[in-house]
TIMI-2910 file (N, C-alpha, C, CB; in pm, 1 decimal, decimal comma, always signed):
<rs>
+----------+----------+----------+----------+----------+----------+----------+----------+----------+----------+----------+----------+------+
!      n_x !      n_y !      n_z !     ca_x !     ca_y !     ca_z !      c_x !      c_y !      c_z !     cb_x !     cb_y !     cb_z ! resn !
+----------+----------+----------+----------+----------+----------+----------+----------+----------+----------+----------+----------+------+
!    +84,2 !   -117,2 !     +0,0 !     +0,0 !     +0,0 !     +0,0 !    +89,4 !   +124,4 !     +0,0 !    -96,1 !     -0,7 !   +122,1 !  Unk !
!     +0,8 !   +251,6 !    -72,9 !   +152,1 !   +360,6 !    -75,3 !    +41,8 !   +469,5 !    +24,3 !   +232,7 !   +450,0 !   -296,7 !  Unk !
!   +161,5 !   +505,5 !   +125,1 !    +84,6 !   +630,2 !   +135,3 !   +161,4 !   +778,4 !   +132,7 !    +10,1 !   +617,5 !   +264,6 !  Unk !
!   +113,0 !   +867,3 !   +133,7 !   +153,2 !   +981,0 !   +182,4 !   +207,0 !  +1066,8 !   +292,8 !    +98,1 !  +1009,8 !   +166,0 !  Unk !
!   +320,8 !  +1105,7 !   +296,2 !   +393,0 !  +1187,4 !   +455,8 !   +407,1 !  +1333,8 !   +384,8 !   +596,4 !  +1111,7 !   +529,9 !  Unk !
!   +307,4 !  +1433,7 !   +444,7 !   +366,1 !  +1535,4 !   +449,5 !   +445,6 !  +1603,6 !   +554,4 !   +296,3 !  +1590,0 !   +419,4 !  Unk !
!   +567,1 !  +1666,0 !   +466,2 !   +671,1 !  +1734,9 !   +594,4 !   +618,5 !  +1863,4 !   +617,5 !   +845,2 !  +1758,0 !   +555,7 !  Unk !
!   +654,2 !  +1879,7 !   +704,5 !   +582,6 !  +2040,7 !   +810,4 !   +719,1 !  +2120,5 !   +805,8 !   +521,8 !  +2006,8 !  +1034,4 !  Unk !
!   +882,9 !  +2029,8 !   +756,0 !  +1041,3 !  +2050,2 !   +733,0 !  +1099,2 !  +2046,8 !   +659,3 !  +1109,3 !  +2003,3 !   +769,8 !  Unk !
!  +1207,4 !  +2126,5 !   +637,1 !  +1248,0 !  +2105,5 !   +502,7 !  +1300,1 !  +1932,4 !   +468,0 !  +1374,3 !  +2219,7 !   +479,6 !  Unk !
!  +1344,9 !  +1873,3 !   +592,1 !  +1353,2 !  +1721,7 !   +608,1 !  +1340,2 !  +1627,5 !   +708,2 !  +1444,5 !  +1692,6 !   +579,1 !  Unk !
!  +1315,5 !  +1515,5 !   +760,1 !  +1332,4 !  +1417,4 !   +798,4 !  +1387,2 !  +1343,7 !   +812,5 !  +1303,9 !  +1390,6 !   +788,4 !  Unk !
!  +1450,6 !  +1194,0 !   +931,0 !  +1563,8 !  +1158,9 !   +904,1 !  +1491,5 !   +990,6 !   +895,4 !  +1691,8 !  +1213,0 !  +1019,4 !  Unk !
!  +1513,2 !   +894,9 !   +852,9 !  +1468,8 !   +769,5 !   +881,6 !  +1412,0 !   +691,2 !   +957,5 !  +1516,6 !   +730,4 !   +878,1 !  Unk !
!  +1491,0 !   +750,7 !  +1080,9 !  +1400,0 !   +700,8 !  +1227,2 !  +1357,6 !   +787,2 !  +1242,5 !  +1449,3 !   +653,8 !  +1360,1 !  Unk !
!  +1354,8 !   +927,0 !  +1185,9 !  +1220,0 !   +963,2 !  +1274,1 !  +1073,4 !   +898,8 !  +1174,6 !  +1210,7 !  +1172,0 !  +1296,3 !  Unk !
!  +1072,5 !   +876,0 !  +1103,1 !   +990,4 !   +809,7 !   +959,7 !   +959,5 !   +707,8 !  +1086,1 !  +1094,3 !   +740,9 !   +773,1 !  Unk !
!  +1032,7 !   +611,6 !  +1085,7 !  +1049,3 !   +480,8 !  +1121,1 !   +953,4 !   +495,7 !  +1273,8 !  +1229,9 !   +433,0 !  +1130,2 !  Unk !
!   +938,4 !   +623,2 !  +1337,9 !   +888,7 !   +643,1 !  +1442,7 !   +744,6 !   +703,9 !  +1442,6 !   +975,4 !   +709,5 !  +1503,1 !  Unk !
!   +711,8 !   +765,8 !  +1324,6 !   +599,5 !   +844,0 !  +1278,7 !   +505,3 !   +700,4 !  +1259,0 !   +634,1 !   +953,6 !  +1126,4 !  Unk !
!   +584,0 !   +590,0 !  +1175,4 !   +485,5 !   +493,5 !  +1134,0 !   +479,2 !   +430,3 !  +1230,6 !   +502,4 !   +415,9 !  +1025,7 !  Unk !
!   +525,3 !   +407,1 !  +1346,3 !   +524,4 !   +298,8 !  +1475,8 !   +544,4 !   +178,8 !  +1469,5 !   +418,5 !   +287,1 !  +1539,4 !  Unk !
!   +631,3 !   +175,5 !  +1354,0 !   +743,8 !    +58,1 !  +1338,1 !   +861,6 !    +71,0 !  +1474,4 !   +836,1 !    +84,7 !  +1166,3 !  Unk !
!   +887,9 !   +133,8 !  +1549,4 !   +994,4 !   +174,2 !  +1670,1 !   +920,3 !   +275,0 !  +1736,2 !  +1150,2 !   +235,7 !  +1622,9 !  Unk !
!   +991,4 !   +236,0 !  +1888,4 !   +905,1 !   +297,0 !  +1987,0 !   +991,5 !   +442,3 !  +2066,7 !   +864,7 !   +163,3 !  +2103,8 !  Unk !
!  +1116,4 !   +410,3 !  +2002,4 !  +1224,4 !   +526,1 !  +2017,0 !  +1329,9 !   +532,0 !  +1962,2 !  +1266,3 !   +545,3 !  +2122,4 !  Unk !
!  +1415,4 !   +667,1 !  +1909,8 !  +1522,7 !   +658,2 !  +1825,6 !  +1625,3 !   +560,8 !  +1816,9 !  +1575,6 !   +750,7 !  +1838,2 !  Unk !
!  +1662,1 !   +475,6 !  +1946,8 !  +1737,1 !   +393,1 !  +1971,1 !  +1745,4 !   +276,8 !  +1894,1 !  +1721,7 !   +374,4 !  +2073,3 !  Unk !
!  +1593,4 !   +263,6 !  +1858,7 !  +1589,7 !   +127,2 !  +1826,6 !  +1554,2 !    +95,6 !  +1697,3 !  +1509,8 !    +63,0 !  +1905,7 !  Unk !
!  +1579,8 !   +205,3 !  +1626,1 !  +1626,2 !   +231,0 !  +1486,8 !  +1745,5 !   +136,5 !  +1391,3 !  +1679,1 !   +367,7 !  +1502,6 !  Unk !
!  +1854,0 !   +163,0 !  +1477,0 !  +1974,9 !   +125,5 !  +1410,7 !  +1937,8 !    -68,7 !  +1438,5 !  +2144,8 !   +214,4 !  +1502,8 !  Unk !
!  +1885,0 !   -101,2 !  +1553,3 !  +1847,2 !   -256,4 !  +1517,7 !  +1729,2 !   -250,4 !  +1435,5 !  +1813,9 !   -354,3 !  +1649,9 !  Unk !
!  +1628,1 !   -167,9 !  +1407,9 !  +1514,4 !   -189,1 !  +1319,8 !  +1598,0 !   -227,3 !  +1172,5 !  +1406,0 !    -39,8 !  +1313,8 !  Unk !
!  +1704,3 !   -115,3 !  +1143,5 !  +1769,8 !   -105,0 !  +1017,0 !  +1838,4 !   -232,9 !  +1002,2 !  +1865,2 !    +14,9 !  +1006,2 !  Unk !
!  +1898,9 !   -329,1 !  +1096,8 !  +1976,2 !   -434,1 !  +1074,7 !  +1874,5 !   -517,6 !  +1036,8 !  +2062,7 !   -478,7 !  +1182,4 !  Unk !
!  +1815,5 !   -537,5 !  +1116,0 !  +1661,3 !   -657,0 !  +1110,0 !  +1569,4 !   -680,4 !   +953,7 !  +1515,2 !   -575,0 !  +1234,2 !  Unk !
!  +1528,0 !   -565,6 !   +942,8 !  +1430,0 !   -541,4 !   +812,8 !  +1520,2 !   -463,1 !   +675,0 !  +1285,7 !   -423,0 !   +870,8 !  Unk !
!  +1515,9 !   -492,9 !   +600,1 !  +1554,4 !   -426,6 !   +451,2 !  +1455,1 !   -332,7 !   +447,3 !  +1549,9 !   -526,9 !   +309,3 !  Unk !
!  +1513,3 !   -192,9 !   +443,3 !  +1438,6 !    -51,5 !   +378,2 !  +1527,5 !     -5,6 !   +317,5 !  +1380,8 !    +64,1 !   +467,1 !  Unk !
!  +1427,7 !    +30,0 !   +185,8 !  +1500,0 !   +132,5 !    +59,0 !  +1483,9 !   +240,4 !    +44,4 !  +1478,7 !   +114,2 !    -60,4 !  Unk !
!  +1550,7 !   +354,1 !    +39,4 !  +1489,3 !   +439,6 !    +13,9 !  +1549,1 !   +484,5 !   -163,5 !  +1503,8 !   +536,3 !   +141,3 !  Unk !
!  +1458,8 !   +535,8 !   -240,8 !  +1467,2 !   +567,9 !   -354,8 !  +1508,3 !   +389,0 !   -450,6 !  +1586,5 !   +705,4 !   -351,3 !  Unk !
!  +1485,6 !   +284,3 !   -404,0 !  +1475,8 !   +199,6 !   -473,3 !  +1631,9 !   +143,1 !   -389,2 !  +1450,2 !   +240,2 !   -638,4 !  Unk !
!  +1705,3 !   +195,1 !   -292,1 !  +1829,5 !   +158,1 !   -283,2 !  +1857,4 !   +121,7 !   -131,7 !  +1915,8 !   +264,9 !   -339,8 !  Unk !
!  +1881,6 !    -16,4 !   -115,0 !  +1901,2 !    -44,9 !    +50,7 !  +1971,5 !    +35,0 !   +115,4 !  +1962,2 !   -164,8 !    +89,1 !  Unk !
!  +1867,1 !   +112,0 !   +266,8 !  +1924,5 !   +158,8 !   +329,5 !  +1960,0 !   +164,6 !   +434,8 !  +1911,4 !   +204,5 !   +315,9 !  Unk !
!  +2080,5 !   +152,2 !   +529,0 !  +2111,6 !   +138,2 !   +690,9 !  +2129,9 !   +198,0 !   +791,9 !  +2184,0 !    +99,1 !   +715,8 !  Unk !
!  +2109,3 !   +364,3 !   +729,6 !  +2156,5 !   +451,1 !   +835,1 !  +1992,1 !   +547,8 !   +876,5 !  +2310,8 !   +560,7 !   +762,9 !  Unk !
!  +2009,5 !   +518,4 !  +1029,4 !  +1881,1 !   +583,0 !  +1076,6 !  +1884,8 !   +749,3 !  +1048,3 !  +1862,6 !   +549,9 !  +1244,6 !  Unk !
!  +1966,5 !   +830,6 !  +1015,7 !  +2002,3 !   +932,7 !   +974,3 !  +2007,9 !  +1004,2 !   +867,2 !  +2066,0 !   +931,0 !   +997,2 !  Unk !
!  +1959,9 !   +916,9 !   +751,7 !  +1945,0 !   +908,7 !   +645,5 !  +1799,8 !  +1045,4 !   +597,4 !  +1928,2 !   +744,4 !   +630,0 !  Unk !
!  +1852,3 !  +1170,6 !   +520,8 !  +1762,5 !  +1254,3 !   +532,7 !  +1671,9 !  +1210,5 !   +410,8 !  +1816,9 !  +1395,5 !   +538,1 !  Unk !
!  +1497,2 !  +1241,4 !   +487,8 !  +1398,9 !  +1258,1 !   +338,4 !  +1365,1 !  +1365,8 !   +292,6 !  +1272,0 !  +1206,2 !   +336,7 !  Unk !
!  +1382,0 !  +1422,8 !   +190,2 !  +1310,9 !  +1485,1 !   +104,1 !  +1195,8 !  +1454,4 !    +39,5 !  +1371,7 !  +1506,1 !    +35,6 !  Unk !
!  +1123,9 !  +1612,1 !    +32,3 !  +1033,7 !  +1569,7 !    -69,8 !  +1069,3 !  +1509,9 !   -184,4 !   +970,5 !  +1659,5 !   -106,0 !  Unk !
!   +964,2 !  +1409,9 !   -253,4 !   +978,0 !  +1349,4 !   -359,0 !  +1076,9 !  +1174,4 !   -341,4 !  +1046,2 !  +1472,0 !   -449,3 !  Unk !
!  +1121,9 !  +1223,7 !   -181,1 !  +1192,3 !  +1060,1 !   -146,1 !  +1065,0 !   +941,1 !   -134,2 !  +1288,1 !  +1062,4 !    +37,6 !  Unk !
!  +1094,9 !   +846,6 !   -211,2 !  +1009,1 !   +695,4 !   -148,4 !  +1111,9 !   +596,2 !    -70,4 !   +937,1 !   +586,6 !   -295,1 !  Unk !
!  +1027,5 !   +528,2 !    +34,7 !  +1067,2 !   +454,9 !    +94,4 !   +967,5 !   +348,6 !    +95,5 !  +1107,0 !   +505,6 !   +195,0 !  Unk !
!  +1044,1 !   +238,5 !   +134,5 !   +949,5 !    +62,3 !   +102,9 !   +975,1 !    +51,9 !   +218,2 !  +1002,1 !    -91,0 !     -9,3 !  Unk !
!   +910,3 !     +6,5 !   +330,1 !   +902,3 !    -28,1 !   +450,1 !   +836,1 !   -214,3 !   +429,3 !   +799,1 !   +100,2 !   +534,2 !  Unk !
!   +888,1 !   -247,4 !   +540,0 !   +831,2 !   -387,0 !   +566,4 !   +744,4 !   -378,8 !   +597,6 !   +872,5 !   -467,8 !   +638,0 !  Unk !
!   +581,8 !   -435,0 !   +639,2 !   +470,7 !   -454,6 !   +702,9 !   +385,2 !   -308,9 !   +668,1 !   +504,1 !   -490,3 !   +862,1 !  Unk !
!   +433,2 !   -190,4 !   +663,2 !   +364,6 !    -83,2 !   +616,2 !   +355,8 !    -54,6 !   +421,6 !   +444,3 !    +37,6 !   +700,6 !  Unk !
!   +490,4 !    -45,5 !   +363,9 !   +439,7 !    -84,9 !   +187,0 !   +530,5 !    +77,0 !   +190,2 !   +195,6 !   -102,1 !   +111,8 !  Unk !
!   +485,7 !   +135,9 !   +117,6 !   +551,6 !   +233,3 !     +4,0 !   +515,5 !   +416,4 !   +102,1 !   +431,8 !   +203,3 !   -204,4 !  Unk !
!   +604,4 !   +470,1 !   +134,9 !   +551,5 !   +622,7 !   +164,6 !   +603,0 !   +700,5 !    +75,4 !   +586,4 !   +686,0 !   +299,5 !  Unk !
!   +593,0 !   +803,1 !    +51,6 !   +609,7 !   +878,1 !    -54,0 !   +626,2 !  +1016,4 !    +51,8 !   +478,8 !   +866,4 !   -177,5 !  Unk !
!   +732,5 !  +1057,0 !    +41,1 !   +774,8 !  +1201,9 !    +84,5 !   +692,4 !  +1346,1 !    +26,0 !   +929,3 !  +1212,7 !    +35,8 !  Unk !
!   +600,1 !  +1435,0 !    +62,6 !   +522,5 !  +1536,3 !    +17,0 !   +545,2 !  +1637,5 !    +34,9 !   +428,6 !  +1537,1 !    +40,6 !  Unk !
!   +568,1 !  +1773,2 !     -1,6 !   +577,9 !  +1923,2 !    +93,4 !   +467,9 !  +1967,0 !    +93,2 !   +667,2 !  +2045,4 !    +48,8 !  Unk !
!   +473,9 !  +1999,0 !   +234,1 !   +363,7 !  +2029,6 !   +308,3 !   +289,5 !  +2186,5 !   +238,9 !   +421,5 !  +2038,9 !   +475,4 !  Unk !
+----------+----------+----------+----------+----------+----------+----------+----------+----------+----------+----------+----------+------+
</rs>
């Protein structure tokens, strides 16, 4: 399923994504979310919870499907 994130910023970082969807219950537990599950962002595996989104970034999440980065 794809959905939509609009930023209220000029960016976002992965875990906080990763925290918006309630895939993780705090920044910490990011960097094991990232080991555990394969996420891409822009089609390209990614590992770092720090990792900034832009508008126009997609990300594939496990159990949630496709978000799509928006400006607000």
């Amino acid at each position: 399923m794809e959905k939509e994130l609009e930023l209220k910023t000029p960016y976002i970082t992965l875990g906080q994504l990763l925290k918006i969807e309630d895939l993780i219950s705090s920044g910490g537990q990011a960097k094991w979310y990232l080991q555990e599950f394969e996420v891409f962002v822009n089609g390209e595996l990614e590992e770092r919870r720090g990792k900034k989104l832009y508008p126009g970034d997609v990300v594939d999440l496990p159990e949630v499907g496709r978000v799509v980065m928006k400006e607000a």
